[in-house]
N, C-alpha and C positions, 0 to 999 in steps of 0.2 A: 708470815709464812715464807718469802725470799729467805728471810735470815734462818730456814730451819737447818739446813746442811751445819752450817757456824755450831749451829746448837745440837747437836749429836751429842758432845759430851755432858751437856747440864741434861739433858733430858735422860741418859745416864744415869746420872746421880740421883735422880729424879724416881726412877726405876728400881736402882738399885739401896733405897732407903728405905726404911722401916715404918715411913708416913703416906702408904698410899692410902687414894676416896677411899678403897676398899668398897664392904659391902651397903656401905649407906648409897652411894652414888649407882651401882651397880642396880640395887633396888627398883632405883628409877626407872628403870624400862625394864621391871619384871613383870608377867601378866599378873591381871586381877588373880587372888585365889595362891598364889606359888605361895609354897614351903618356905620358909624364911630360913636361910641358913644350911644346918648341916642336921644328918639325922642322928639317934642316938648310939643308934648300930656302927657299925665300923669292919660291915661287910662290902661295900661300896668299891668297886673300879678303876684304877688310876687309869685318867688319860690324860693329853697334852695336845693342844692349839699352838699356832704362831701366826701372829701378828709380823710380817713383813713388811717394811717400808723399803719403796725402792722410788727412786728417780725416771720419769716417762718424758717426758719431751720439757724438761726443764720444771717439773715438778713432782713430786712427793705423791706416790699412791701407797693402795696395798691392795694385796688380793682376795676376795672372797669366790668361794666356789659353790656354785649348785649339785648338792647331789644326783647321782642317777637314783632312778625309781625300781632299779635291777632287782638289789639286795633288802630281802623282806621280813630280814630279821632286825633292820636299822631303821632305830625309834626316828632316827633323824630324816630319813630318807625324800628326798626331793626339794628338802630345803636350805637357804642361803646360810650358809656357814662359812666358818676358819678353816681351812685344811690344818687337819689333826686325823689324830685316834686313839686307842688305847695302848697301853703300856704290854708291849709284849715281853716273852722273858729274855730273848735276846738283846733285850735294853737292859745299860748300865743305869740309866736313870731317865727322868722325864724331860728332860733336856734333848737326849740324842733321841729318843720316843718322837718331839715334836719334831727335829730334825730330819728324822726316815721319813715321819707322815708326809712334810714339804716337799721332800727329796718323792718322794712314794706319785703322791697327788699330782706337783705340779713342775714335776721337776727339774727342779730348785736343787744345784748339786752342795753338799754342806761347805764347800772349799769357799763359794763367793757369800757367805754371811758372816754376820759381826753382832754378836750376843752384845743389846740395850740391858736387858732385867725383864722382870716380869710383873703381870697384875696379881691382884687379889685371887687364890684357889673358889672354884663356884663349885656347888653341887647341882645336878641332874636329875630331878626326880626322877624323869621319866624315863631314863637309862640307866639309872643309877651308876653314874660314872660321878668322882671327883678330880673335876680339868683345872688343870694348873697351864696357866696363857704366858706364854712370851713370847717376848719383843725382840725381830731381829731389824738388820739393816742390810741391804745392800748398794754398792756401791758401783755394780757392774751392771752393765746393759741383761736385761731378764728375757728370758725366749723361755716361754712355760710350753712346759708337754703334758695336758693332762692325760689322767691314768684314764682310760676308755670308760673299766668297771667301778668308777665311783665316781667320775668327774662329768656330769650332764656337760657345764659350761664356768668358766672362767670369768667373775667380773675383775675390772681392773677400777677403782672406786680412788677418786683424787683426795687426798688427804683434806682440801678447804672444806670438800662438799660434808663429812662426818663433822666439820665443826660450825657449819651451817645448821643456825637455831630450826631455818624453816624445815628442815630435811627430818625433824622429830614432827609426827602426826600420833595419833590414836582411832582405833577404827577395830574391826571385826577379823577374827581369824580363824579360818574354818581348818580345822583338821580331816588327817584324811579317813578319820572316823565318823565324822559327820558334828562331833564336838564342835560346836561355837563359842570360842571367847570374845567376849564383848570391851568395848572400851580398853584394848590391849595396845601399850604404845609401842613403836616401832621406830625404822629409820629407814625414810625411804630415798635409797641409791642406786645410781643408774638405773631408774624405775623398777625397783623390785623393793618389796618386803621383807627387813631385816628385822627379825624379834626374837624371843626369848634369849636362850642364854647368851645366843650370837651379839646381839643388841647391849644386855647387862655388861660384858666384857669392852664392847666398844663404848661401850658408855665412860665406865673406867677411864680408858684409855685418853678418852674426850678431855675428862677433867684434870687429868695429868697434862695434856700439854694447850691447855686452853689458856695459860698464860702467856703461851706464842705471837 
């Protein structure tokens, strides 16, 4: 991990290759029961995540965010996630999409990042959104401002602790419909509960740079 700065650019290549886990590795922390894959319809949602790596006090984080409980039409609402959203039309494409959401959410202005690549595209059942994740970098000191109306709270999550075997558990997750998932695995950082698609993505991500 000292030497990850050095390796910005193979992790690059890394990225920007035609040989990601993809969805075998991704799999791995989906719950019991999830859809495999993509549906056959191709009515579905473009949105877009970013994965952020920035430098904290001589190491490597990134940032996940808790939703507010405000907005009750978001399937996702009050839980640990990527700051993202969906593709609006004033986007040229899902690249500047995940850009405004950073910029939007935690803002993250687009001047201080540096476009790695991206993961594997996931689907959503339960929003029916298809998210295409990427990877940026920063290299400048980070002072987040979250957005009031969708940003509960900010974690800041050290890049070792996501490649800490111990930090994968399995256990129970209650929805806020009273649904119980059982035996659903997770990753849990800065004491909090990270799972489904948020988890499947960083999963990915894991095994990308697990030769570090």
């Amino acid at each position: 991990m000292r030497n990850f700065i050095r390796n910005i650019d193979e992790l690059k290549n890394k990225l920007t290759s035609e040989n990601l886990p993809g969805k075998k590795v991704q799999y791995q922390m989906a719950p019991p029961g999830r859809e495999d894959g993509f549906p056959k319809h191709n009515n579905y949602k473009n949105a877009a995540v970013t994965l952020m790596l920035y430098n904290k006090q001589n190491e490597i984080h990134f940032p996940l965010i808790q939703r507010t409980n405000n907005n009750f039409n978001d399937k996702h609402k009050g839980q640990i996630s990527l700051p993202g959203g969906k593709l609006d039309n004033s986007d040229p494409d899902l690249y500047h999409c995940a850009l405004r959401e950073l910029e939007e959410e935690l803002g993250v202005e687009k001047s201080k990042i540096k476009p790695l690549g991206n993961l594997t595209d996931l689907f959503i059942p339960v929003s029916n959104f298809k998210v295409k994740p990427y990877v940026v970098y920063s290299e400048n000191n980070i002072n987040f401002v979250p957005q009031e109306s969708e940003v509960q709270y900010i974690l800041e999550i050290p890049l070792r602790d996501l490649l800490d075997v111990n930090r994968i558990k399995t256990g129970k997750i209650i929805l806020d419909n009273g649904v119980e998932l059982n035996n659903t695995p997770y990753f849990l950082l800065n004491d909090h509960v990270v799972w489904g698609a948020t988890a499947m993505i960083l999963n990915e991500f894991k095994n990308v740079i697990s030769g570090y």
